[in-house]
N, C-alpha and C positions, 0 to 999 in steps of 0.2 A: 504932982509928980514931976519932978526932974526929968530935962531933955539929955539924954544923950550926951555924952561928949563928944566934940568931931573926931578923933581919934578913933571911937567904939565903931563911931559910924564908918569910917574910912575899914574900918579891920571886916564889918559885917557883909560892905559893897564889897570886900576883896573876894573874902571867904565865894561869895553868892555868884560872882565875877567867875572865880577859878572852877569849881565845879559847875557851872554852865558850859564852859570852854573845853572842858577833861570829856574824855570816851570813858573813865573810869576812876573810882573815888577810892580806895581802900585803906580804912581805920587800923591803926596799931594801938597797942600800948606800949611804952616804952620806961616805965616805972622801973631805975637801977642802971640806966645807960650813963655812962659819961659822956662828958665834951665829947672826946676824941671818939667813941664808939658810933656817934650819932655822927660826925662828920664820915666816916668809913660807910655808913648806912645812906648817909646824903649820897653818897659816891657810887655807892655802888647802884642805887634804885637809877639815877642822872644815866648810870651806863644803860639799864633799861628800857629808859624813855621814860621814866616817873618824878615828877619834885615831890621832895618831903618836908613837910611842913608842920609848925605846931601853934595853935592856936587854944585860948581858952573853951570850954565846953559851953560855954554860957553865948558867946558870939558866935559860936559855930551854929545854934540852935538857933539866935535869932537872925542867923542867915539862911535857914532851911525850913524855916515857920512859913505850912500852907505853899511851899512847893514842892517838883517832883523829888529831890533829895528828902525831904520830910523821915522817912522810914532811918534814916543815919540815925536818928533822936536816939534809941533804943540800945545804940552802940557810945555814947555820949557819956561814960563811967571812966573815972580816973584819969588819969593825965594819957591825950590822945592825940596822937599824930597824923596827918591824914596825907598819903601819897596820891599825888591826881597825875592820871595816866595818861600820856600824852599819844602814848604808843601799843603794842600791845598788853594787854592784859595778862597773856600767860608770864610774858618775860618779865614783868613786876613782879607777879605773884611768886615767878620764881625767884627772882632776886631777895625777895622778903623772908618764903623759906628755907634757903639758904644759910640767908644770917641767920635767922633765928637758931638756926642747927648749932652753933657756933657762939649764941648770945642768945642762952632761954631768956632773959630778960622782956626779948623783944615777942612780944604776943599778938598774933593777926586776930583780928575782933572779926571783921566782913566787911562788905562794901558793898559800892551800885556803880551798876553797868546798865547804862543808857535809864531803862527802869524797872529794870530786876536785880531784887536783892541777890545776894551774894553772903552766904554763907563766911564760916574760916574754914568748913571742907569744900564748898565748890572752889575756894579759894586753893586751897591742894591740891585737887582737880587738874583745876588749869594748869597749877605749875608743875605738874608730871607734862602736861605738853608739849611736843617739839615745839620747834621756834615754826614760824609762819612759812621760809623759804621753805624749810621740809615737809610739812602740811600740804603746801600748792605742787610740790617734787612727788607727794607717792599718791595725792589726787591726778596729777597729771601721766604717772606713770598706770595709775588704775583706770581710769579712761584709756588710753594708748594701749593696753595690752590686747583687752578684746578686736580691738580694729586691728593689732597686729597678726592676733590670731586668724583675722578674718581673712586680711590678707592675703594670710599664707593658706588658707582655704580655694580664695578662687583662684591660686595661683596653682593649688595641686588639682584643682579639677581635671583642666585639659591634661595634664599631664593622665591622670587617672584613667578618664575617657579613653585617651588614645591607646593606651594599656590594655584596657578591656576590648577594644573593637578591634587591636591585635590579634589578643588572646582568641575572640570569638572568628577572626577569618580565617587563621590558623587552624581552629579544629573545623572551621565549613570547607578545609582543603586552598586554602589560600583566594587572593581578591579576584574577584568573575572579570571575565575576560572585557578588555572595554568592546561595546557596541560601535561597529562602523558606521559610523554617522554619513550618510548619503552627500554624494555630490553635490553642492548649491547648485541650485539653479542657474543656468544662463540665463543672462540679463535678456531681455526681450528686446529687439532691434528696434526702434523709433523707427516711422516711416521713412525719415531722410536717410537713414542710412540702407535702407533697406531699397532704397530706389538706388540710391550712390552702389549700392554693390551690385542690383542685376545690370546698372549700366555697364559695369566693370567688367562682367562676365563676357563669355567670348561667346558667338552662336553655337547655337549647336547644330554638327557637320546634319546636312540634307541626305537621307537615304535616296538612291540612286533606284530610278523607277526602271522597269522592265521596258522592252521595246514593244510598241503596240503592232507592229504586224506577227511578233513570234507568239506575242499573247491570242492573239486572234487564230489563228494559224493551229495553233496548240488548242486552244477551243474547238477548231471546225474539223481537225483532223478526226477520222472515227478509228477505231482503237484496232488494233492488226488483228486479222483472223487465225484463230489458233489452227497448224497445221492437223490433217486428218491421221491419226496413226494408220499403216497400211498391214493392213497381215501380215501374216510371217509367212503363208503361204502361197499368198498375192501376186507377193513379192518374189519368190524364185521363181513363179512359171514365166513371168514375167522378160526378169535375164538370162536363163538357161532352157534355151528349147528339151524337150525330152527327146530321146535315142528313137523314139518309135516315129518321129514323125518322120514324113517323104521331106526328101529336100527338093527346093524349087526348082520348078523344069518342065522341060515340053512332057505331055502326055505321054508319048510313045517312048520311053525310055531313055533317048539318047540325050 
């Protein structure tokens, strides 16, 4: 058996090289393009993020013999191009059918992504996809909505509450009258000061005692005899002699 030539070898290391390196592999056929078609194809995949490349079927195989690329064998029919994706996957896929719309020539077979096959409809698939910035834009915007909603939930509460506890004082006749809250206490005098203050105070005036002989005196006195009422009859024989008596005088008349 014949070794190899280094050239076969150099194309098989590349091949095995590039799709190790690629996020994504995807097979064309390109049977009927020209030069000039396939340079517009180079261009337009480059604006993607994808190189387009074309290699024999035979070294492509024995750069994918017994590893994860292996399942590409099955798409390995007629003259095959293979774009290795550097970038996303949808935006190849879309670039590929694009052209193709414009160049049936150009035929998507499938591909591998990381280590799933890929159809030429999952291949469709993806490239109905937005671009990635719009994907992370209405994830981000789908996330943020609920929390904006929420937001504005606990932001209407108090308002709502306050609404209702209006509503309900107004029909109890309006808010109860506040309770008067009792005087604090006075603070409790520390004894220093409460010595400092009855020094401060002034005496208090001395009641003025009774004389002890009026008090004695007024003890030993006995109480006045109430006077006797006298007749009424007593009383005139008393001051008005009567007409019958003799007036005083000697006996014998004169």
């Amino acid at each position: 058996m014949e070794n190899p030539r280094p050239e076969k070898v150099a194309v098989v290391n590349e091949v095995r090289e590039r799709l190790d390196g690629s996020q994504a592999a995807i097979l064309t056929e390109y049977r009927g393009l020209t030069v000039r078609e396939m340079a517009a194809l180079r261009q337009a995949l480059s604006a993607a993020g994808g190189d387009y490349k074309v290699y024999k079927n035979t070294l492509v195989k024995l750069a994918i013999a017994g590893g994860r690329h292996e399942p590409l064998a099955a798409l390995l029919e007629g003259p095959t191009g293979i774009a290795f994706v550097s970038g996303e996957v949808s935006a190849v896929a879309k670039a590929l059918r694009d052209y193709a719309r414009s160049n049936p020539n150009l035929v998507v077979k499938g591909g591998l992504h990381g280590e799933g096959f890929l159809s030429g409809q999952d291949l469709g698939v993806l490239a109905d996809l937005p671009p990635r910035d719009v994907l992370l834009g209405r994830l981000a915007g789908a996330i943020a909505a609920p929390m904006q909603q929420l937001a504005g939930l606990l932001q209407a509460l108090p308002r709502s509450f306050a609404y209702g506890l209006s509503a309900l004082l107004d029909q109890k006749g309006g808010a109860p009258a506040e309770a008067e809250s009792p005087p604090p206490p006075e603070a409790e005098s520390s004894p220093a000061e409460a010595s400092s203050e009855a020094a401060e105070a002034p005496p208090a005036p001395e009641a003025e005692a009774p004389p002890a002989e009026a008090s004695s005196e007024a003890a030993e006195a006995p109480p006045a005899p109430e006077a006797e009422a006298v007749p009424a009859e007593a009383s005139t024989e008393d001051v008005a002699p009567s007409a019958d008596a003799e007036p005083a005088g000697d006996g014998d008349g004169t």
